[in-house]
C-alpha positions in Angstrom: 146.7 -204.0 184.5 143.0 -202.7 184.3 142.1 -201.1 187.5 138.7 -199.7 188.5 138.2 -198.2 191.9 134.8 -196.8 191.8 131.8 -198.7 191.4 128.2 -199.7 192.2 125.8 -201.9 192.6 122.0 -202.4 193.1 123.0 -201.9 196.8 123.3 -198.2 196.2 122.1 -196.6 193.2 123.5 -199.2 190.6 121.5 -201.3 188.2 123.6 -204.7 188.7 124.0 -207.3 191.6 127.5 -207.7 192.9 127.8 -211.0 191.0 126.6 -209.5 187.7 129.1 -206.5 188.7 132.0 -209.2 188.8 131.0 -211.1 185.3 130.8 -207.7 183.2 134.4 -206.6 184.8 135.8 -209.9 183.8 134.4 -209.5 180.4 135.6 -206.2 180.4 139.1 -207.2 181.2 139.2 -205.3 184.4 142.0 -206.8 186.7 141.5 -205.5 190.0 138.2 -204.1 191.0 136.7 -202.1 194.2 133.2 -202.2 195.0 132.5 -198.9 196.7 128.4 -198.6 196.9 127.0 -195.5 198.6 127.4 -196.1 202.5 127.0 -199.7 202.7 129.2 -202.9 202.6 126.0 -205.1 201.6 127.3 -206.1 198.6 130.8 -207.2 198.9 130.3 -210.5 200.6 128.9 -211.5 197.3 131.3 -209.7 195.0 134.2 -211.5 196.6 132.1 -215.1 196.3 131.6 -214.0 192.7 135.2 -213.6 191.9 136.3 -216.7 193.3 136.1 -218.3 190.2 137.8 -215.5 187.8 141.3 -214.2 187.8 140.3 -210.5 189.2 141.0 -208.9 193.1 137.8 -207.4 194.8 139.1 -204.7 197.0 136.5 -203.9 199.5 135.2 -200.4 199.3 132.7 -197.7 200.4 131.6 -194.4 198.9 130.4 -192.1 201.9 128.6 -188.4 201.6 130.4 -185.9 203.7 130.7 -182.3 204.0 132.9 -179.6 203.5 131.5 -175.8 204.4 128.0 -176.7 203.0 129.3 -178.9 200.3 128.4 -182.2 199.6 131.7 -184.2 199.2 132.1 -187.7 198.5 134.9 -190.0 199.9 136.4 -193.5 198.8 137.4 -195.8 201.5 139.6 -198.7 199.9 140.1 -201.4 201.5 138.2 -201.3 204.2 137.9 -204.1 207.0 134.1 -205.1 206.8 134.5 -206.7 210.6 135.4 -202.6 211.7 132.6 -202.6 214.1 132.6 -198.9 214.5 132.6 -198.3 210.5 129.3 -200.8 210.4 127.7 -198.9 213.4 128.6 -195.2 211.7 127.1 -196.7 208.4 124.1 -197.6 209.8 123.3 -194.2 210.8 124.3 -192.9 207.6 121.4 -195.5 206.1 118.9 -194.2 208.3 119.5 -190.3 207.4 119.0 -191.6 203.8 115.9 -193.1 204.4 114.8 -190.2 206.0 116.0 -188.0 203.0 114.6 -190.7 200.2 110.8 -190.4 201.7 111.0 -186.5 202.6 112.0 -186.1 198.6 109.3 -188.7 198.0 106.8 -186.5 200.2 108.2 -183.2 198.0 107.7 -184.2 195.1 104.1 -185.6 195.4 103.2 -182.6 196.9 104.7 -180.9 193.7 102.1 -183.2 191.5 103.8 -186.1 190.4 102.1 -189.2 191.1 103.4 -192.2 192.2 106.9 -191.5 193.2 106.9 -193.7 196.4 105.7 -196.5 195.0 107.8 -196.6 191.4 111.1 -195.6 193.7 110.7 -197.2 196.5 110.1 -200.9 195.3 113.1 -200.7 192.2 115.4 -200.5 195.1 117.5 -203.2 196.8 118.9 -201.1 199.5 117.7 -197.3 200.3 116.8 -195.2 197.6 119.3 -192.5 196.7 118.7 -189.1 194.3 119.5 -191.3 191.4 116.7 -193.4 191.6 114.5 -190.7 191.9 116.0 -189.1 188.8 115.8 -192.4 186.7 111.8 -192.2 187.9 111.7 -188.7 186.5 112.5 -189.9 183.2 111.1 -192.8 183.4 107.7 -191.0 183.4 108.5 -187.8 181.0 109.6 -185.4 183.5 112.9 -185.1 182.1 115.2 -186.1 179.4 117.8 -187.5 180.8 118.8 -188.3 184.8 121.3 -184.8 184.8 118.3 -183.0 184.1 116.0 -184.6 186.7 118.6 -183.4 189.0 118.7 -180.0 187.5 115.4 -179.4 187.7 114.0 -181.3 190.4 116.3 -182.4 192.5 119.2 -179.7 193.2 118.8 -177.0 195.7 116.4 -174.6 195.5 114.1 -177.1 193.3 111.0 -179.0 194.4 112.4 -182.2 195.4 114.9 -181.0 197.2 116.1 -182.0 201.0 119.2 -180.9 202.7 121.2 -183.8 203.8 123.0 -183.8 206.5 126.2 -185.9 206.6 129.2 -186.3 208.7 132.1 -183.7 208.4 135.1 -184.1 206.0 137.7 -184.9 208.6 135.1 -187.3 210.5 134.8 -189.5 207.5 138.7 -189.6 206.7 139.1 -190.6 210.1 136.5 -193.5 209.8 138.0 -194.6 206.9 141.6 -194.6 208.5 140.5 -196.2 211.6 138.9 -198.9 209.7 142.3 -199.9 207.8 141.5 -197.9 204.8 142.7 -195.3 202.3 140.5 -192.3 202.6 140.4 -191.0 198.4 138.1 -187.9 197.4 135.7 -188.6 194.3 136.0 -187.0 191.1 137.2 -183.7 192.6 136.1 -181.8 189.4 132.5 -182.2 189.7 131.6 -180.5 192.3 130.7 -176.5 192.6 134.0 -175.4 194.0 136.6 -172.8 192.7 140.0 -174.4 192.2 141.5 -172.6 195.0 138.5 -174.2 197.2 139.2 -177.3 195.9 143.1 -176.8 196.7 141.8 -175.6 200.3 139.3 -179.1 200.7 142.3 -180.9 199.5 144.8 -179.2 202.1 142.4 -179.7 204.9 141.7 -183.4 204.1 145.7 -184.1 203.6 145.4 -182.6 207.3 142.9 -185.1 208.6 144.5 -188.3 206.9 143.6 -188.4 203.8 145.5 -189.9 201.1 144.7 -189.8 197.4 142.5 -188.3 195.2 140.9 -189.8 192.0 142.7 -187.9 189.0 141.2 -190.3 186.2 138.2 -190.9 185.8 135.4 -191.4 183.0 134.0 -188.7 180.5 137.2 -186.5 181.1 139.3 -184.2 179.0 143.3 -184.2 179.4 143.4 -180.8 181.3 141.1 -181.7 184.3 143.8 -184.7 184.5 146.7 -182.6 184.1 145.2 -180.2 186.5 144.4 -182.5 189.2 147.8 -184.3 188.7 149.4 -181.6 189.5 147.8 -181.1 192.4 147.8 -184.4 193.7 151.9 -184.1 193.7 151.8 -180.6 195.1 150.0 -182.1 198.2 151.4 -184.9 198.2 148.2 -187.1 198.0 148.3 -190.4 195.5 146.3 -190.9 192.7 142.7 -192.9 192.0 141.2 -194.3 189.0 137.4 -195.0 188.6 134.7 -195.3 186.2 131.9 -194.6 188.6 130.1 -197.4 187.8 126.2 -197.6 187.8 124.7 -199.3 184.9 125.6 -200.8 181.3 126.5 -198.0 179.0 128.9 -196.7 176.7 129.8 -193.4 178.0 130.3 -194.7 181.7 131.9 -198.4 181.4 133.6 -200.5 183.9 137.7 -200.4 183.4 137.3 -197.2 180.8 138.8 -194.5 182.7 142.1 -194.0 181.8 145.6 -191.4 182.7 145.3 -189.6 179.8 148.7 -187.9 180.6 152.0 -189.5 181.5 151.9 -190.6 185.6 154.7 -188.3 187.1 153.0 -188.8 191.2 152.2 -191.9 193.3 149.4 -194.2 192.1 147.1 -195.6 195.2 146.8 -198.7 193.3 150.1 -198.9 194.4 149.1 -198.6 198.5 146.2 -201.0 197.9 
């Protein structure tokens, strides 16, 4: 089976409607498929409608921004019941601090001297813009080459356009997730500015709070990243994700293409789902 547990939509900061999400995984040959946009369940109503008429499962998903000592983190719920009254409520605040952080980095960076950020963010976006967009904009209008480095050099700490976010703790979102039904899974554990023995210590700490898998494959990844987080995933005992990260049509990111590049010695959450 094809499996892709990461995803986007228009909803967040993809490019593509739930039901255009749907068609390309079917031509893709993807066989089960979670939609997991950036806070928000908008879109998975319509993903499910979409599928009805293909041979591929919609697990219901969420991506949600969280922190660890200062560090962004970002955590998969799979699986999630929508109806979870509390998750919807704790969502909604979540939207409105990314409101506030989309027109404060709007504010920034027209104070900076680029013109018409508000406007040519603002209206592209479906749901609440998120630092992608802004990147995309970036580019869009010369400022940089490529989205990475918009972020680089607007967007990341220190830089013009930054804002500090301020999200809910580590164990807080694990606990969400859990009390909601679902399986709490930590994002693409390599990408983020941590020393592998403060990565081991996030992953210790969110084993403690519930968690219970990490994505190990994903997209645009060499076999000893895998290897590495492998292991490490059956040191602490914590199954093992697979997702593209899914925004938009192209060759280096595409739905169903991340792959376990290694031999699968450890527990697969696919497995749990």
């Amino acid at each position: 089976m094809k499996i892709d547990l990461h995803t986007h939509t228009y909803y967040s900061d993809g490019v593509l409607s739930p039901a255009e999400l749907v068609q390309r995984a079917v031509e893709k040959q993807v066989d089960v498929l979670a939609l997991t946009d950036h806070d928000t369940l908008m879109g998975i109503d319509e993903a499910i409608l979409a599928a009805k008429s293909h041979a591929i499962r919609i697990i219901p998903g969420v991506e949600i921004s969280c922190l660890w000592r200062e560090q962004t983190i970002h955590m998969i719920g799979l699986n999630v019941d929508m109806s979870h009254q509390p998750l919807r409520e704790k969502l909604d605040g979540v939207m409105h601090s990314r409101q506030n952080r989309a027109e404060q980095i709007a504010k920034k960076l027209t104070k900076f001297g680029i013109p018409g950020v508000e406007e040519g963010v603002f209206r592209q976006v479906k749901g609440v813009p998120g630092r992608l967009h802004f990147a995309r904009y970036l580019v869009s209008k010369g400022y940089a080459t490529a989205p990475g480095k918009a972020f680089k050099q607007f967007l990341a700490r220190g830089k013009a356009g930054y804002f500090k976010s301020e999200w809910m703790s580590l164990a807080d979102a694990a606990t969400l997730i859990r009390d909601a039904g679902g399986l709490p899974v930590i994002a693409h554990p390599r990408r983020y500015d941590l020393t592998l023995k403060k990565t081991t210590t996030m992953l210790e700490e969110f084993k403690a709070a519930g968690g219970e898998g990490i994505e190990v494959a994903t997209t645009n990844q060499n076999k000893s990243d895998q290897l590495l987080m492998s292991r490490l995933a059956i040191q602490l005992d914590l199954a093992m994700s697979i997702g593209s990260d899914f925004h938009e049509p192209c060759a280096y990111n595409e739905l169903g293409k991340a792959s376990f590049l290694i031999p699968v010695e450890g527990r697969l959450i696919s497995d749990m789902l």
